[in-house]
C-alpha angles and dihedrals in degrees: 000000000000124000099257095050093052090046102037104056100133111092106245124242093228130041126228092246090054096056103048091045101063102007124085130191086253105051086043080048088056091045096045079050102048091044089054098255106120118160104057095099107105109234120261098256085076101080131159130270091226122022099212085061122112110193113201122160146097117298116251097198114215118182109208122202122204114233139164104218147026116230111226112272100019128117122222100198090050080121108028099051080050090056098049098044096047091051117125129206117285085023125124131205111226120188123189114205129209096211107012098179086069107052138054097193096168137061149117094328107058089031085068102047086048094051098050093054096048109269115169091215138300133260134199141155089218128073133287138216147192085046095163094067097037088053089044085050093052096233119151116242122179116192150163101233140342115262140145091215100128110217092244114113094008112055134013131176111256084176154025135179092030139118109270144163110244110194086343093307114115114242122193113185113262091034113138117249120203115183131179148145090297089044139258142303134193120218118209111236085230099061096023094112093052107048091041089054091053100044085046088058102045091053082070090055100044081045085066104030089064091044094059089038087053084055102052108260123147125266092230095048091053104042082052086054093044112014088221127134 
């Protein structure tokens, strides 16, 4: 049994297609924010492959380690190629990457096998390649910069399925990645509900507040009414 699935038993208020129908990165910022936790937005050097995709699953955790060689007879993607083929619908891989400047551990190739089980997108704080056919597929790849550099004999996984800092954002596995145009946010199992109640709720408000805006009102007059900005 994967990670997610182990850590993840109780049946979730919201599913993934709600959320990504009607919640964006900003308004589950906002909500991280208002319930104190304030540094699980992803900074802005981690951008999406393509702007019209929304990213919305359960995080996979990779730990990559940066190294110069590979011994004879080893194989590098021993983890990586476990943690791919082991991926369930709605999961993400995340890899978190020692040096991310220097490896590209993710293209055409693994895009394809995640697809095809299921996977709701891909994130890393390394670099990505093989962007042409990714983006021709329609997968959704989040990354922290464009380069051909192939992960062998510069990173391998050490790691997968446990707790990491991606681009400087902690990652369990099981969390719930949302990632869109303006970037992406994690949010921690233990406070999910309640930052998805209340980003659920404010979409009302910014519904309205629009709305009243569209209309003419003034700024003032509706942030007084809603208390939303």
């Amino acid at each position: 049994m994967n990670s997610s699935s182990s850590n993840h038993n109780s049946a979730p208020a919201y599913s993934l297609d709600d959320i990504r129908a009607v919640l964006f990165s900003s308004v589950l910022s906002d909500c991280l924010d208002q319930c104190g936790v304030t540094k699980q937005a992803m900074p802005s050097r981690i951008r999406p492959l393509d702007l019209a995709a929304v990213m919305v699953g359960r995080a996979r955790t990779a730990a990559f380690m940066e190294v110069y060689h590979v011994a004879e007879g080893v194989n590098p993607y021993e983890l990586e190629i476990a943690l791919i083929d082991s991926l369930q619908p709605g999961e993400i891989p995340v890899f978190a990457c020692s040096n991310p400047g220097r490896v590209a551990p993710w293209g055409e190739l693994l895009s394809t096998a995640s697809q095809v089980r299921g996977s709701a997108g891909a994130l890393m704080d390394g670099c990505v390649r093989d962007i042409k056919p990714i983006l021709a597929m329609g997968f959704p790849v989040f990354h922290g910069g464009v380069a051909p550099l192939d992960s062998k004999g510069r990173g391998k996984i050490m790691a997968i399925d446990v707790p990491i800092e991606c681009a400087g954002v902690a990652v369990a596995p099981g969390d719930l990645i949302f990632g869109d145009a303006d970037g992406v946010v994690v949010v921690p199992q233990a406070i999910e509900k309640q930052v998805l109640d209340l980003a659920f709720e404010k979409i009302k408000g910014e519904r309205s507040t629009l709305q009243d805006l569209r209309r003419g009102d003034k700024l003032a007059d509706v942030f007084a009414r809603y208390g939303i900005l």
